[in-house]
C-alpha positions as protocol buffer text, in pm:
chain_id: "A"
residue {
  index: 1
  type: UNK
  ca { x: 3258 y: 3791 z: 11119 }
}
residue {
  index: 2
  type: UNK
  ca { x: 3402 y: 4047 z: 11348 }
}
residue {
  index: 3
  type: UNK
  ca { x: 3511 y: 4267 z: 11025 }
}
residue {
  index: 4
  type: UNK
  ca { x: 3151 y: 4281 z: 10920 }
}
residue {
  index: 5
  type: UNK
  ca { x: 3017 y: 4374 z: 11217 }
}
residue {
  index: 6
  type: UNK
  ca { x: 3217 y: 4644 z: 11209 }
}
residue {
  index: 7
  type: UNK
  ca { x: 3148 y: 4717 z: 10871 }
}
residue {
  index: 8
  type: UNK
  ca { x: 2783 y: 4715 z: 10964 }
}
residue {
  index: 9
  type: UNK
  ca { x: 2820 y: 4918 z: 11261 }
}
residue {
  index: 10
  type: UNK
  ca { x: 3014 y: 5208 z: 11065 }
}
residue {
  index: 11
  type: UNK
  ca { x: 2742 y: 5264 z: 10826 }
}
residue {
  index: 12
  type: UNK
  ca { x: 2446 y: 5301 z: 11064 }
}
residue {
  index: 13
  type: UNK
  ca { x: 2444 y: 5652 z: 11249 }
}
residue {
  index: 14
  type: UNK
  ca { x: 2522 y: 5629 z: 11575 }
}
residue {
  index: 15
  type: UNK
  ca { x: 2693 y: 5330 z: 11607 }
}
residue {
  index: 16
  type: UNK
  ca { x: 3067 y: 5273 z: 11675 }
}
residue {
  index: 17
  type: UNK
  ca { x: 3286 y: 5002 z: 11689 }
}
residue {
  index: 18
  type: UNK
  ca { x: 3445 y: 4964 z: 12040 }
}
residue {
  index: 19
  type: UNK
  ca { x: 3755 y: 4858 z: 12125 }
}
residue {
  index: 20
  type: UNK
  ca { x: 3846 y: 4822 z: 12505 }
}
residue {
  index: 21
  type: UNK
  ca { x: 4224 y: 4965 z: 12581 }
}
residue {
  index: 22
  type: UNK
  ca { x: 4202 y: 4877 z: 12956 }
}
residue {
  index: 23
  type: UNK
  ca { x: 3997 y: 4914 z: 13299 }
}
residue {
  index: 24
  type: UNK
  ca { x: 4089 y: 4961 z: 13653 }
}
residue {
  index: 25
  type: UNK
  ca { x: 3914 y: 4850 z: 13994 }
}
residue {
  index: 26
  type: UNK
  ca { x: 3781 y: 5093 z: 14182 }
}
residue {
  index: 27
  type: UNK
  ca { x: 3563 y: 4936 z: 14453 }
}
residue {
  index: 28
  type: UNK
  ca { x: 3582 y: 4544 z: 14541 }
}
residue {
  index: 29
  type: UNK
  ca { x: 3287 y: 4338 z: 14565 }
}
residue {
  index: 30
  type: UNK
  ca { x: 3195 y: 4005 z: 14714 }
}
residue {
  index: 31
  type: UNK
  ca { x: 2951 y: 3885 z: 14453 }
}
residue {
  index: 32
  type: UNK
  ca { x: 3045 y: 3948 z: 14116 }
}
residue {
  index: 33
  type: UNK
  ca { x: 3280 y: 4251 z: 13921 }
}
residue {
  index: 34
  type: UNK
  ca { x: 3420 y: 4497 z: 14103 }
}
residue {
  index: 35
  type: UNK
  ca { x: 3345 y: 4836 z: 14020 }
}
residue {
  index: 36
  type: UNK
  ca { x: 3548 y: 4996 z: 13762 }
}
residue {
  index: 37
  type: UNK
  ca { x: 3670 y: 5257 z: 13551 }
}
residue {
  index: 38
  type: UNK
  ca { x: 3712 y: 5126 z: 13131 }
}
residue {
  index: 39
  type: UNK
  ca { x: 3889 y: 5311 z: 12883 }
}
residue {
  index: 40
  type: UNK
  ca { x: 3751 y: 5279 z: 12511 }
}
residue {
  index: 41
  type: UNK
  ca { x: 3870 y: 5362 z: 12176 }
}
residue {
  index: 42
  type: UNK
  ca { x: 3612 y: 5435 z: 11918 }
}
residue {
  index: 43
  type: UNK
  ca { x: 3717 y: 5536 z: 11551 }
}
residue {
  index: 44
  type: UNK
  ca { x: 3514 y: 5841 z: 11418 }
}
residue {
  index: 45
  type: UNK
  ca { x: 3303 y: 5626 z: 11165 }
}
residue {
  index: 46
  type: UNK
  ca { x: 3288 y: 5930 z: 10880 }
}
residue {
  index: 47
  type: UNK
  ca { x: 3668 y: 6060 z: 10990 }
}
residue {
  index: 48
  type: UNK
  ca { x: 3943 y: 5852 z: 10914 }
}
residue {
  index: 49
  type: UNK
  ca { x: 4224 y: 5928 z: 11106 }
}
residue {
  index: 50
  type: UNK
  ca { x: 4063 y: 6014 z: 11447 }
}
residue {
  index: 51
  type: UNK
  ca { x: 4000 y: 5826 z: 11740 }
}
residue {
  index: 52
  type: UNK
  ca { x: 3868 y: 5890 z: 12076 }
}
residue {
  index: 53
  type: UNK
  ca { x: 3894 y: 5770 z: 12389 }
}
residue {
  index: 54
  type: UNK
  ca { x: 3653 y: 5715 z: 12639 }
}
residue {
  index: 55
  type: UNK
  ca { x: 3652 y: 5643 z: 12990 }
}
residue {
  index: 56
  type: UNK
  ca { x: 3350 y: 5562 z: 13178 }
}
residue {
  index: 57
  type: UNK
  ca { x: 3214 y: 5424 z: 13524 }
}
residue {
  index: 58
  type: UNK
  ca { x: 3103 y: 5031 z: 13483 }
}
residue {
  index: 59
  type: UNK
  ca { x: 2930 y: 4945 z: 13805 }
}
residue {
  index: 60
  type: UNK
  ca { x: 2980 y: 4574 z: 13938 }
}
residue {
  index: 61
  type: UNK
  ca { x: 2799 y: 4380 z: 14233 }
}
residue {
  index: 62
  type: UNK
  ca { x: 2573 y: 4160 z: 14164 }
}
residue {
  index: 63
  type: UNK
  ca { x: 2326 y: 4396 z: 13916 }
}
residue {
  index: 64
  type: UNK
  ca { x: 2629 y: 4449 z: 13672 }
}
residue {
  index: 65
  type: UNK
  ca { x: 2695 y: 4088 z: 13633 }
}
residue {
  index: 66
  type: UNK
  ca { x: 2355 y: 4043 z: 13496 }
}
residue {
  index: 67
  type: UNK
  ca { x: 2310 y: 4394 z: 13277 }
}
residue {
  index: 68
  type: UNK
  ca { x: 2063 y: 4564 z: 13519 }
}
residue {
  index: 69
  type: UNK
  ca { x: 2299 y: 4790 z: 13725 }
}
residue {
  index: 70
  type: UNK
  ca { x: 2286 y: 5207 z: 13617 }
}
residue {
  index: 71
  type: UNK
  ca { x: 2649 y: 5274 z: 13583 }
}
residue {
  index: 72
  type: UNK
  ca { x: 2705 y: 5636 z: 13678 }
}
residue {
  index: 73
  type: UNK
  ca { x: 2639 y: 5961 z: 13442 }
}
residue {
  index: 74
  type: UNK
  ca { x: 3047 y: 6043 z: 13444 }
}
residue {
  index: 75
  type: UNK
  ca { x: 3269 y: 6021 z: 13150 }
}
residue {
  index: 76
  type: UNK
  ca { x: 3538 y: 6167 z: 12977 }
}
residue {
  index: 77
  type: UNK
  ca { x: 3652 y: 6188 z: 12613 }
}
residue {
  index: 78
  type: UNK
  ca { x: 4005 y: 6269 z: 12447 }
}
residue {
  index: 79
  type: UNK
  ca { x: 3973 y: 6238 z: 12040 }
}
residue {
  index: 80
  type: UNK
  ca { x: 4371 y: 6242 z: 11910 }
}
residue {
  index: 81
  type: UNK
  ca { x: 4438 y: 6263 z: 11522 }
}
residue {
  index: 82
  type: UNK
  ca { x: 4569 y: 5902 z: 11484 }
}
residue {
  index: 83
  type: UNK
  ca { x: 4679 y: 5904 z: 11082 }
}
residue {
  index: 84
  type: UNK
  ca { x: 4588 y: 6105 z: 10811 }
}
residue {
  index: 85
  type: UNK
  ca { x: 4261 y: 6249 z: 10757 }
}
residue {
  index: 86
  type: UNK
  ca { x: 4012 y: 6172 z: 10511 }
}
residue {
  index: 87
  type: UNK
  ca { x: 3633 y: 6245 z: 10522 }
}
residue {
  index: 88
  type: UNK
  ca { x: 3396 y: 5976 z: 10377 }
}
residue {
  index: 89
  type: UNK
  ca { x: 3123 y: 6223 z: 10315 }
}
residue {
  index: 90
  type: UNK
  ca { x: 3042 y: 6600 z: 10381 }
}
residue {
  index: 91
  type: UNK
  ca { x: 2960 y: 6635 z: 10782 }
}
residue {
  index: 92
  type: UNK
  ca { x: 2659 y: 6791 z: 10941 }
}
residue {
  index: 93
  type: UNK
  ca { x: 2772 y: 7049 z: 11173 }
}
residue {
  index: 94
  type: UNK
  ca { x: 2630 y: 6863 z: 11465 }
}
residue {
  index: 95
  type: UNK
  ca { x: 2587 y: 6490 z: 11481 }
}
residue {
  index: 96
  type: UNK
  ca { x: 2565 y: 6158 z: 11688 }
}
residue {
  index: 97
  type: UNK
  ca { x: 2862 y: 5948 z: 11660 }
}
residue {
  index: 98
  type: UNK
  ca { x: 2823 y: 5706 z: 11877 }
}
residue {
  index: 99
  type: UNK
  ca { x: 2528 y: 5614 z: 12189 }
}
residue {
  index: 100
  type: UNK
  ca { x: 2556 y: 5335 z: 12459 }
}
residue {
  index: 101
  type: UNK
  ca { x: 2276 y: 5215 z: 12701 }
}
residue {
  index: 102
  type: UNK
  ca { x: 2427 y: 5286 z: 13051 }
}
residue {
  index: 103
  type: UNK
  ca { x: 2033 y: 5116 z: 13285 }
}
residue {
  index: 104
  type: UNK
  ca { x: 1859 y: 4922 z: 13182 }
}
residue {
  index: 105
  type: UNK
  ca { x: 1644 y: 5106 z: 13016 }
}
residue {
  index: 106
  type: UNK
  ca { x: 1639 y: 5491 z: 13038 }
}
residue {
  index: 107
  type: UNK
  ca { x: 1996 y: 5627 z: 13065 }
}
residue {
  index: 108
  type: UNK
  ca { x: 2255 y: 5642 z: 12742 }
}
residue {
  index: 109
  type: UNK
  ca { x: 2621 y: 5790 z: 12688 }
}
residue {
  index: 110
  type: UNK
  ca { x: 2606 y: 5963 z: 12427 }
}
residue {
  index: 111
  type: UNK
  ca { x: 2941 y: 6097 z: 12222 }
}
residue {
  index: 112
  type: UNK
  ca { x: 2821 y: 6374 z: 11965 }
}
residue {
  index: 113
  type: UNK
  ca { x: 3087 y: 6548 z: 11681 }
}
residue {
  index: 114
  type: UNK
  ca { x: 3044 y: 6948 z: 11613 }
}
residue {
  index: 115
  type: UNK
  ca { x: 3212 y: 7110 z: 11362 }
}
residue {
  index: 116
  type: UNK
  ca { x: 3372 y: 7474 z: 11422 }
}
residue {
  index: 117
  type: UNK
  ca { x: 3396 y: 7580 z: 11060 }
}
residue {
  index: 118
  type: UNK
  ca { x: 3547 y: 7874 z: 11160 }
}
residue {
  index: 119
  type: UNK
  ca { x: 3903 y: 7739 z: 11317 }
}
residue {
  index: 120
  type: UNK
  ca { x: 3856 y: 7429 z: 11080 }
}
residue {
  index: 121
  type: UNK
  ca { x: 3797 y: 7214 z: 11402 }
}
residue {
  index: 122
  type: UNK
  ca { x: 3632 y: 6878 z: 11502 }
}
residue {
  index: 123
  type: UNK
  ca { x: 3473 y: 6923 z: 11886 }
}
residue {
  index: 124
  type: UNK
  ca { x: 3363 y: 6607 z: 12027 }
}
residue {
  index: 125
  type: UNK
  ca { x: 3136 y: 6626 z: 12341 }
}
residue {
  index: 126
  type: UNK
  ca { x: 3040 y: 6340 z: 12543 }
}
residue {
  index: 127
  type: UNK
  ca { x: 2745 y: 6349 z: 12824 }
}
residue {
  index: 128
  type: UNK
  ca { x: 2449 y: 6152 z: 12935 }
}
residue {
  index: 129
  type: UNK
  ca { x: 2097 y: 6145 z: 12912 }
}
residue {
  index: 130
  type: UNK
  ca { x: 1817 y: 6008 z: 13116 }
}
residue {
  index: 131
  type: UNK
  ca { x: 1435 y: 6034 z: 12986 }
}
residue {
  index: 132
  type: UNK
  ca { x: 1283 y: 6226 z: 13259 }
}
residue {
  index: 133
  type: UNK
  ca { x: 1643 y: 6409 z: 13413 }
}
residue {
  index: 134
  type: UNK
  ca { x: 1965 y: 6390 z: 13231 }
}
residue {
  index: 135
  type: UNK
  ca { x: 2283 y: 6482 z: 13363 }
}
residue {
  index: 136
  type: UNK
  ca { x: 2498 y: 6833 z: 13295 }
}
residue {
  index: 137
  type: UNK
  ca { x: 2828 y: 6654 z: 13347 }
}
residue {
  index: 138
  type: UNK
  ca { x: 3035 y: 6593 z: 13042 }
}
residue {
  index: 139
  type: UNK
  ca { x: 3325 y: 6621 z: 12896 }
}
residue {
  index: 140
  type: UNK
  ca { x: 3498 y: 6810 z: 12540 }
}
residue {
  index: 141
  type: UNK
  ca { x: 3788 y: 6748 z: 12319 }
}
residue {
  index: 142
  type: UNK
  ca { x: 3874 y: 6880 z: 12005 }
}
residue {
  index: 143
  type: UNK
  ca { x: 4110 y: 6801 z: 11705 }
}
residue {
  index: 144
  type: UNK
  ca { x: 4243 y: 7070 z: 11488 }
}
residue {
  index: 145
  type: UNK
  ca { x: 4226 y: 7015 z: 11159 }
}
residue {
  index: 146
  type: UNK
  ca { x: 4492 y: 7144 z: 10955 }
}
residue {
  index: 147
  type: UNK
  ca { x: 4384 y: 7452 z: 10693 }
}
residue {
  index: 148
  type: UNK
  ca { x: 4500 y: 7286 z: 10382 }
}
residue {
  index: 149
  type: UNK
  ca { x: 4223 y: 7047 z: 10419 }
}
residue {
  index: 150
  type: UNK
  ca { x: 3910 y: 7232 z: 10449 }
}
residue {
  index: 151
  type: UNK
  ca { x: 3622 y: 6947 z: 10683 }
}
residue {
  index: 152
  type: UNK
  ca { x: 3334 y: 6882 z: 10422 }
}
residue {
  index: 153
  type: UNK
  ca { x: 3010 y: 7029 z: 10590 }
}
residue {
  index: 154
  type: UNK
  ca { x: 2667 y: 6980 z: 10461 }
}
């Protein structure tokens, strides 16, 4: 069942499978989690051989427990060439990989890909976004991508 999801997940834009690598305390609370830091790895769904890795605020308390908490609007991305590369279909030169809801209602992290045809280069960028007032702070990673294999752009 968990295969499929994935499956399912991989073929709709935007979506990403998750898989948690590890988390850290940051504040203690009484009444429910503690505030934390998580580190997730999320395969590029149209790049085989590239992963990145995420690491984001999770707030705790009391509001996290039950969903409603706004975690905070700072994250940071490193995408690593994992195995060999392999593109599943020509790339736009700018798309969504992968969103997350971050409040309840208005706020996602959002990871998006941008190719740099010129140095043959995937640049991921991560940042938030809030209806009314998003947030400037995000982070950018790159992977090379060796000349011999040229990235499919559409």
């Amino acid at each position: 069942m968990k295969r499929a999801v994935a499956i399912i997940c991989a073929a709709l834009p935007g979506w990403a499978f998750a898989e948690q690598i590890g988390e850290v305390d940051t504040v203690f609370k009484w009444f429910g989690p503690d505030h934390k830091i998580v580190v997730d790895a999320y395969d590029d769904p149209k790049v085989d051989g590239v992963t990145c890795y995420l690491s984001r605020a999770k707030t705790g308390g009391i509001k996290g427990a039950v969903g409603v908490a706004e975690d905070l609007a700072e994250a940071s991305i490193a995408c690593r060439q994992v195995g060999p590369l392999s593109f599943s279909e020509p790339l736009p030169l700018q798309e969504e990989m992968f969103s997350e809801r971050i409040s309840l209602v208005f706020k996602k992290l959002r990871v998006v890909r941008m190719i740099d045809t010129r140095h043959n280069t995937l640049v991921y960028l991560t940042y938030s976004d809030r209806v009314i007032e998003g947030s400037p702070q995000n982070s950018v990673t790159a992977v090379a991508v060796e000349r011999a294999t040229p990235i499919p752009v559409r």
